[in-house]
N, C-alpha and C positions, 0 to 999 in steps of 0.2 A: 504494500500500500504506500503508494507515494504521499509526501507531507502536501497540506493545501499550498499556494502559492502567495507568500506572503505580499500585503499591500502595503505603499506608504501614501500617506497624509496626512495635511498638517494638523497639526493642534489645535489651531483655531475652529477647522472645518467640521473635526469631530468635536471637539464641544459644542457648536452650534447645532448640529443633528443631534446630539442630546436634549441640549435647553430647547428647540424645538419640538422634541417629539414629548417633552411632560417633566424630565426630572426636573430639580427647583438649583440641583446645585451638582459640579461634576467634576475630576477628578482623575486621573492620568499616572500611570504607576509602570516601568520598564519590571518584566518578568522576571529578569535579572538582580534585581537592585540588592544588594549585601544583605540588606536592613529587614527583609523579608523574611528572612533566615527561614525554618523549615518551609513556611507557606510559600517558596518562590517553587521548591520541589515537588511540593504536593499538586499546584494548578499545574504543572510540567506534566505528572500523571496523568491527571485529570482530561490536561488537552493537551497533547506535547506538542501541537502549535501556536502554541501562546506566543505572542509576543508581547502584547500589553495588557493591561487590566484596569480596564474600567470602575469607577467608584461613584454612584453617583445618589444625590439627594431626593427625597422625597419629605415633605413636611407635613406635619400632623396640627390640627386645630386645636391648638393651646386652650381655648373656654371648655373640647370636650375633654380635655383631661382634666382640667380642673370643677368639674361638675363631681357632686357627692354623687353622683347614681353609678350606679361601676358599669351597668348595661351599657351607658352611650361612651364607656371610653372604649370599653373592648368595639364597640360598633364603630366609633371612628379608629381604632387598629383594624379593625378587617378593613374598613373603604379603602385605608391609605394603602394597605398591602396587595389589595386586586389595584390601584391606580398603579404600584410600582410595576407587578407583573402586566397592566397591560401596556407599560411606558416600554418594559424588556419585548415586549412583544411586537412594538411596532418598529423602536429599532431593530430587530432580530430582520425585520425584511427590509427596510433603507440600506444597513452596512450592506444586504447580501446582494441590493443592484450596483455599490460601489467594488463590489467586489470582496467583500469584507467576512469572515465566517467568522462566526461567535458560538459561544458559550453561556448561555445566562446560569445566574444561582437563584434558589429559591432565596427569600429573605431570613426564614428559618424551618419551615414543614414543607416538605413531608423530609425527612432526615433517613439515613440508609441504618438498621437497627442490626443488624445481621453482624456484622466486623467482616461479611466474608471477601469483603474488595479488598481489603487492608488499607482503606482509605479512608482519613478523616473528615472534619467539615470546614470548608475553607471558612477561614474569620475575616468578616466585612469589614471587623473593628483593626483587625492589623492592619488591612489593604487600607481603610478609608485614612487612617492615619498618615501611611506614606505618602497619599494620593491629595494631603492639604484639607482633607474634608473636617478635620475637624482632631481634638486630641482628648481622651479618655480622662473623666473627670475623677472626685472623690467618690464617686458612687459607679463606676467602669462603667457607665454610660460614651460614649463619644458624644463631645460636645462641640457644635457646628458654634462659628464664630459669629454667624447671625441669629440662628434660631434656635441654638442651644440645644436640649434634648430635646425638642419636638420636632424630631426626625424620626427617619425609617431609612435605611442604607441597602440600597442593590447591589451589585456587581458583575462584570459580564468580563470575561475572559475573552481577547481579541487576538486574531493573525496578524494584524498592521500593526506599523513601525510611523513611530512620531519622530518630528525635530525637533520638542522636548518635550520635557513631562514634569510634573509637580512636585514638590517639596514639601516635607512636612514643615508644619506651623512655626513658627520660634515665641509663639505666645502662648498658653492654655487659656481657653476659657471660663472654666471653672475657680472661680475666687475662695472656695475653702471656708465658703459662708455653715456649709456641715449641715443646713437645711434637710438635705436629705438622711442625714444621721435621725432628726429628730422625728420625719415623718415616718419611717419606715416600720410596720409593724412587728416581723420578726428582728431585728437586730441582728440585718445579714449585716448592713455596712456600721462599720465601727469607727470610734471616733479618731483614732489613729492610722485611718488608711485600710484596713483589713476588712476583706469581704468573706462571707459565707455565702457563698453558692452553692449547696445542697438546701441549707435551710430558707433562700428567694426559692430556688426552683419548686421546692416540696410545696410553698404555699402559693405562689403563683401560679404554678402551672398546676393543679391538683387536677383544672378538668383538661391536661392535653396531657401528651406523651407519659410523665412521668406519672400520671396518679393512675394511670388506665388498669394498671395490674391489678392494683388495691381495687375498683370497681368490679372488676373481674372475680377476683379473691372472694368477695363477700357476696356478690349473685351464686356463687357455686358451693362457697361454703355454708352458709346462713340456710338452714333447714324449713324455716318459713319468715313471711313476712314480718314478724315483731321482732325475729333477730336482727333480719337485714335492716331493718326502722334502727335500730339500733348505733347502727353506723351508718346508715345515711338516710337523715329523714325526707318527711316529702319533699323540702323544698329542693334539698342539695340532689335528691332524684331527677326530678323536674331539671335542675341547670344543666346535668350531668346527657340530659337526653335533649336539651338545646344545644348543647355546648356537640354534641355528635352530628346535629341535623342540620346546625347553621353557624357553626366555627364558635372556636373555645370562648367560654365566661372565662377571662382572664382574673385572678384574684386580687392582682395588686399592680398600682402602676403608681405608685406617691413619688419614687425619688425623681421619675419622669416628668411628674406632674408637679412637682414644689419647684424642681431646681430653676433657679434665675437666668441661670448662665447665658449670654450671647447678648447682642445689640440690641437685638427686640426688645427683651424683656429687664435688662437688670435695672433699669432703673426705679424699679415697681421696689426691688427690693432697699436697692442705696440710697435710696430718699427717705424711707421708714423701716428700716430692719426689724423692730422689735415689734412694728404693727404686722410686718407682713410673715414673721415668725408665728405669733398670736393667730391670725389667721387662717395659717395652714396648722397650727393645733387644733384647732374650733374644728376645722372645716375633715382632717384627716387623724388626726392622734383622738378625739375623742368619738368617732363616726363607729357605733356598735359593729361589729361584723365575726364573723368567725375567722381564724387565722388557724390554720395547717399544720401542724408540726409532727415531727417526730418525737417520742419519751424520751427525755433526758438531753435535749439538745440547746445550745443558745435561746432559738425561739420560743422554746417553751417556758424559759425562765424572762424572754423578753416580755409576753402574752401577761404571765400571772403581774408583772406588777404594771399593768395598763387596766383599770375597770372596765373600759368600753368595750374590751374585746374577749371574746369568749375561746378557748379551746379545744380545737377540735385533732385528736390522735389519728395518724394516718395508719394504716395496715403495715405489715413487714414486708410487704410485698410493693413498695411504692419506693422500688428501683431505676437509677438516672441510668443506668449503665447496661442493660439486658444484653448477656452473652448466650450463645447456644453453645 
């Protein structure tokens, strides 16, 4: 099998067929670049005619993240995630009359569970970094230097060769105001920099990938309905069989939805800090919900000393990592 035939064009021509065809912001990264370090090998796997990689923005409406209803934030991440795929979609046939073959990535589902590629999952958050788009804040969010985290990040794997390509930042956006420390209900991100990503995943995602075993567990174990009520009463049934028929109830988006960070918005916060701290307590640390956790974890000991929020134990079976 012969490699495709690689194209050159400028930099400018391909980011204007970007910003024309929907992304809001985009982004240019040589396959080669040192700074990639494993991820320049992985997309070489992936499509060993890579030559560039595309990185590019999609923006999410900042009021529905910050609405108490958790329905219209998850419902404005599905809209922005079908606008990203249908932005990969339309360039997917523009580059292919300049000649151009590509690659698109999902933004994060459907994910390959199996290990049997031996392939991992490319990180939008490394690429978008080298690619200017923006650089990982205190809460490992990437934060765009206008619109801060109310993003959604693509990336499309290209044949063509540019005469040149983007830099990362030399500024971070994120000012270490810790807002997200205070919003977050499990006590993934900690005040000194250190994340727990099992204990965001467990309760964020409880109705995608990672809780679906525990669903599974308790319909096959649970002998009749007042066990299975047990661990998931009607309501959490109900999201559980939306969240299947019309994309995940996500459980938590606060550090997305507090952080200031970028042009748009920091000013809301550095003209009243302590108003706009108060705030996002009223509005997010004190908002009743159930929170996720595993026995004996961070979260669990974050949950008990917050009254608003109630406890909810996941099964043993509400594994991030399923191997065969």
């Amino acid at each position: 099998m012969t490699a495709v035939e690689r194209v050159k064009i400028s930099y400018s021509e391909l980011q204007e067929l970007f910003l024309r065809e929907g992304a809001d912001d985009v982004g240019f990264v040589e396959v080669d670049r040192a700074e990639l370090g494993d991820q320049g090998n992985l997309i070489k796997k992936i499509y060993p005619d890579t030559q560039t990689i595309a990185s590019f923005v999609v923006t999410l409406n900042r009021p529905n993240l910050m609405t108490p209803l958790r329905n219209l934030t998850s419902f404005e991440s599905h809209q922005s995630s079908d606008d990203l795929d249908v932005i990969q979609g339309r360039l997917i046939r523009v580059l292919r009359d300049r000649g151009i073959s590509a690659v698109r990535l999902p933004k994060a589902f459907p994910m390959d569970f199996t290990g049997m590629s031996g392939l991992s999952f490319v990180s939008h958050k490394i690429v978008a970094e080298q690619a200017g788009m923006g650089l990982m804040g205190h809460s490992r969010m990437l934060l765009h230097p206008r619109w801060g985290s109310a993003i959604f990040l693509g990336s499309m794997l290209l044949n063509c060769t540019l005469d040149k390509y983007d830099q990362v930042l030399t500024e971070n956006p994120c000012i270490k105001c810790k807002v997200c420390v205070v919003a977050c209900p499990t006590g993934a991100i900690g005040k000194n920099g250190e994340f727990d990503h099992g204990v965001c995943r467990t309760h964020n995602y409880r109705e995608a990938s990672p809780g679906f075993l525990d669903l599974v567990d308790a319909l096959v174990s649970s002998p009749d309905m007042k066990e299975f009520g047990q661990r998931f009463n009607g309501a959490e049934t109900l999201s559980w069989g939306q969240s299947l028929l019309f994309g995940t109830s996500y459980k938590c988006n606060n550090c997305q939805a507090v952080c200031p960070a970028g042009t748009e918005t920091i000013a809301q916060y550095q003209t009243a800090p302590k108003k706009y701290v108060k705030y996002i307590k009223d509005l997010f640390v004190k908002r009743p919900e159930y929170v996720y956790v595993t026995p004996g974890s961070n979260a669990e000991e974050a949950v008990l000393k917050n009254p608003a929020k109630k406890l909810r134990y996941v099964g043993k079976t509400n594994d991030h990592s399923v191997k065969n």
